[in-house]
LUMRO-14355 format. One record per residue (C-alpha): x, y, z. Coordinates in steps of 0.02 Angstrom, whole numbers. Layout:
residues N
site east->X&north->Y&up->Z
...
This chain:
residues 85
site east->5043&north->4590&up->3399
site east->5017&north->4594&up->3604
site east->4851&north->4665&up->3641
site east->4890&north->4815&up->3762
site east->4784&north->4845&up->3916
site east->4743&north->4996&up->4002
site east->4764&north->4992&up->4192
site east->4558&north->4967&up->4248
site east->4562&north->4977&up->4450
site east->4385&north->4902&up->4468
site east->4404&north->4773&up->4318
site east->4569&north->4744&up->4436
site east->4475&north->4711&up->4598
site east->4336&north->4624&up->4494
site east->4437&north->4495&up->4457
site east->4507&north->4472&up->4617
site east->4357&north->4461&up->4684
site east->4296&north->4336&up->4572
site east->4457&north->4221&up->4597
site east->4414&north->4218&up->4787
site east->4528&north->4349&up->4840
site east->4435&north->4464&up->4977
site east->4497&north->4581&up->5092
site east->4442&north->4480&up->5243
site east->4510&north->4548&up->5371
site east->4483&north->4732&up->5326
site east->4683&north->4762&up->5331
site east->4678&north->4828&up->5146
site east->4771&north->4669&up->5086
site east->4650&north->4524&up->4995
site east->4681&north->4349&up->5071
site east->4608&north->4178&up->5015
site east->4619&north->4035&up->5124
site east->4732&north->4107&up->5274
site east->4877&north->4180&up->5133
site east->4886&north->4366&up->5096
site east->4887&north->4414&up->4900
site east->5096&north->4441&up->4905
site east->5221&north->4467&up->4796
site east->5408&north->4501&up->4793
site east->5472&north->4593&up->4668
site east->5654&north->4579&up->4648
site east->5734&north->4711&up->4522
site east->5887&north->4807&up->4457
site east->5854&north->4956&up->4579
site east->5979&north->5081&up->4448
site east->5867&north->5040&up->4310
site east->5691&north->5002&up->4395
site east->5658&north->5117&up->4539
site east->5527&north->5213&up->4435
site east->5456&north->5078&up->4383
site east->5459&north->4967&up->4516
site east->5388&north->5116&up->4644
site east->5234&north->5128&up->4509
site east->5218&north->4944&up->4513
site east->5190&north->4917&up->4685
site east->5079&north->5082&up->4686
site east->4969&north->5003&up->4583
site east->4970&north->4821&up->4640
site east->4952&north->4904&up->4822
site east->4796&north->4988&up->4777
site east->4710&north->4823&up->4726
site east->4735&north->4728&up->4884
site east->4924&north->4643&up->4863
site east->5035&north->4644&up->5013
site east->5211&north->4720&up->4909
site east->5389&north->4693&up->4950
site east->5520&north->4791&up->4867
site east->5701&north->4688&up->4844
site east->5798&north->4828&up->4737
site east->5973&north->4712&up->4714
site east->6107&north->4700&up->4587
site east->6072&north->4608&up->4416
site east->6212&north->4453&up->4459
site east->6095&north->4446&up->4628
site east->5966&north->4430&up->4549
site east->6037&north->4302&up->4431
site east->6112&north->4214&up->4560
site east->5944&north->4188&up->4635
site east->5854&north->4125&up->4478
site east->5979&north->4002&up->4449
site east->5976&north->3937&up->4627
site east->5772&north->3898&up->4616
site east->5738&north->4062&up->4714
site east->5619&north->4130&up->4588
């Protein structure tokens, strides 16, 4: 069985840190090397918005630039099968 993990904020930006991933330019986004910590989240916006609004809450809070694509599931598919992933 999966071990479960409990959402830890400061074992979060712990690990960040440790990784090399520093808010350096005090913009409340971590960066390494010139490229902010981003991530795209594309998702089925009838089934996900909950989820997806607590996802980038929480990814937000520990430095990651977010970007919401709420699109339709053949979109979506669509764009994993052309390499867009």
């Amino acid at each position: 069985m999966a071990e479960l993990y409990r959402f830890d904020l400061a074992k979060a930006e712990s690990l960040l840190e440790e990784a090399g991933w520093v808010d350096n330019d005090a913009d409340g986004i971590r960066d390494k090397n010139g490229a902010n910590l981003r991530i795209v989240y594309l998702a089925n916006s009838a089934n996900e918005d909950p989820f997806m609004r607590m996802l980038a809450a929480n990814l937000t809070d520990i430095g990651f630039e977010v970007e919401l694509l709420p699109m339709a599931v053949a979109d979506i598919d669509a764009l994993a099968r052309a390499g867009n992933h």
